[in-house]
C-alpha positions as a Python dict, from the first residue, in 0.01 Angstrom:
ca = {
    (1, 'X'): (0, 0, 0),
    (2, 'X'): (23, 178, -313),
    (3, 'X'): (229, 108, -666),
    (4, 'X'): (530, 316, -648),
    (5, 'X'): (575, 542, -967),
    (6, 'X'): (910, 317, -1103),
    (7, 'X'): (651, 15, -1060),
    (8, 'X'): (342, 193, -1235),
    (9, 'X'): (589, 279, -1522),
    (10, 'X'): (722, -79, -1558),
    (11, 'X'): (333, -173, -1577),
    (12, 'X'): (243, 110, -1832),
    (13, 'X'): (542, 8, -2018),
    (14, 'X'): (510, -388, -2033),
    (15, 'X'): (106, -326, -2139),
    (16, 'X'): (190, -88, -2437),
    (17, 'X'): (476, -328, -2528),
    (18, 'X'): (204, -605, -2524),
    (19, 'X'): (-36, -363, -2715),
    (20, 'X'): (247, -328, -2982),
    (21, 'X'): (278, -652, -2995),
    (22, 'X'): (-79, -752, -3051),
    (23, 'X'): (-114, -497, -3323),
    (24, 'X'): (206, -593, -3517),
    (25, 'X'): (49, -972, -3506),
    (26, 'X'): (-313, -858, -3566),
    (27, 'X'): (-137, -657, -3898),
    (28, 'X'): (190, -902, -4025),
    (29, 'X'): (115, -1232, -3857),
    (30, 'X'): (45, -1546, -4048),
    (31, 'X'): (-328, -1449, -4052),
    (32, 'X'): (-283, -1076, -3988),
    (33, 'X'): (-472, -798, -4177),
    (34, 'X'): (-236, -771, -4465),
    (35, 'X'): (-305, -1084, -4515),
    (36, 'X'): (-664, -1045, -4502),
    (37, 'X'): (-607, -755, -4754),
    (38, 'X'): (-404, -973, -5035),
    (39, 'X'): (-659, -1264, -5021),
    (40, 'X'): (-925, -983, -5070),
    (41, 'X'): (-751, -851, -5363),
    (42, 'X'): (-717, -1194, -5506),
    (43, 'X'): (-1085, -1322, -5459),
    (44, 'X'): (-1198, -1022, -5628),
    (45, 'X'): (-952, -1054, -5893),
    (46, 'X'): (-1131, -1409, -5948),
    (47, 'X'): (-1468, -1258, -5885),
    (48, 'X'): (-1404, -1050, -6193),
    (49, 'X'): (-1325, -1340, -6414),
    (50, 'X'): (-1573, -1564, -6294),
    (51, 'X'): (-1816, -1293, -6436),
    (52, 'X'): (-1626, -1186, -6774),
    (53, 'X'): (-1684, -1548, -6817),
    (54, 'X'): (-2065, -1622, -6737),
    (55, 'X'): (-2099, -1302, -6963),
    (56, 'X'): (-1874, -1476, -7264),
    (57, 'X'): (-2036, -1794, -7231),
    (58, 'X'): (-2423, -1602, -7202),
    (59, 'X'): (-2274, -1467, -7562),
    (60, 'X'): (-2126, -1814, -7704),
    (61, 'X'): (-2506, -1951, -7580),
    (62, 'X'): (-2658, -1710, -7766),
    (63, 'X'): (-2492, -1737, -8059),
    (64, 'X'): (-2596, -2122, -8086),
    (65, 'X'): (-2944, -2060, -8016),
    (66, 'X'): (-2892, -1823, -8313),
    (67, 'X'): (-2712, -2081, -8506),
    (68, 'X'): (-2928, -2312, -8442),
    (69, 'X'): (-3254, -2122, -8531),
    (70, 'X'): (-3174, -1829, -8753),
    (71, 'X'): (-3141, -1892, -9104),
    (72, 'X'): (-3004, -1545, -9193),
    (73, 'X'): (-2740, -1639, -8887),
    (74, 'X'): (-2641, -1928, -9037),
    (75, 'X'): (-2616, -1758, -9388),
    (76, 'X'): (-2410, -1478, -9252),
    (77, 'X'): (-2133, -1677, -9076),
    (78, 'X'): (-2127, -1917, -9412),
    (79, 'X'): (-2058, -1631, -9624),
    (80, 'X'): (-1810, -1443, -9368),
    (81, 'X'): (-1604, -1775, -9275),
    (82, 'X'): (-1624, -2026, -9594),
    (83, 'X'): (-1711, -1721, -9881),
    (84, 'X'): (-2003, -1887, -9960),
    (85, 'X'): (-2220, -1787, -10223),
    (86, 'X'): (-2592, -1816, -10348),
    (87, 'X'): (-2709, -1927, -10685),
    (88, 'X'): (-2631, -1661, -10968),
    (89, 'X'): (-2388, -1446, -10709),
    (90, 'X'): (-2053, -1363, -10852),
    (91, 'X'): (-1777, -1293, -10590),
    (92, 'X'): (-1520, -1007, -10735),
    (93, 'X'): (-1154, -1012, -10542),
    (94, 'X'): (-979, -686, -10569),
    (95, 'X'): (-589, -701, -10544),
    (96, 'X'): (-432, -416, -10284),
    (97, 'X'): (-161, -267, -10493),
    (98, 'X'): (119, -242, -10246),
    (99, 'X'): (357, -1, -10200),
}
């Protein structure tokens, strides 16, 4: 006894509506691909920063073993940030003339 073809089409039917419905969960449910997808996005996103700032705080590292060590370094940032001066040194300001 053989499936009649309006009972082999009510079978077809009722597994590709079960297919559909797997794949629409699989992709939108709570856990579904797109979801997958955004939480991808976002770890990379924080993958990025978690580098940028290894590689800022290598530099800020650096700089204090510099600080710490380099007496030209140490001269430098004196000068630049406190317009410090040596002995004998005369510092000339220049007004802008403004227009």
């Amino acid at each position: 006894m053989g499936l009649k073809r309006k009972d082999t089409f009510k079978l077809t039917a009722m597994g590709i509506l079960f297919l559909a419905l797997m794949a629409a969960w699989l992709g939108f449910g709570e856990r579904g691909f797109i979801y997958l997808f955004k939480i991808e996005k976002e770890r990379q996103t924080y993958v990025d920063r978690i580098r940028n700032l290894e590689q800022e705080n290598q530099e800020l590292l650096d700089e204090i073993n510099r600080l710490q060590s380099d007496r030209e370094c140490i001269e430098s940032q004196g000068r630049k940030e406190l317009g410090l001066l040596k002995d004998g040194e005369i510092l000339y300001r220049f007004k802008k003339d403004r227009d």
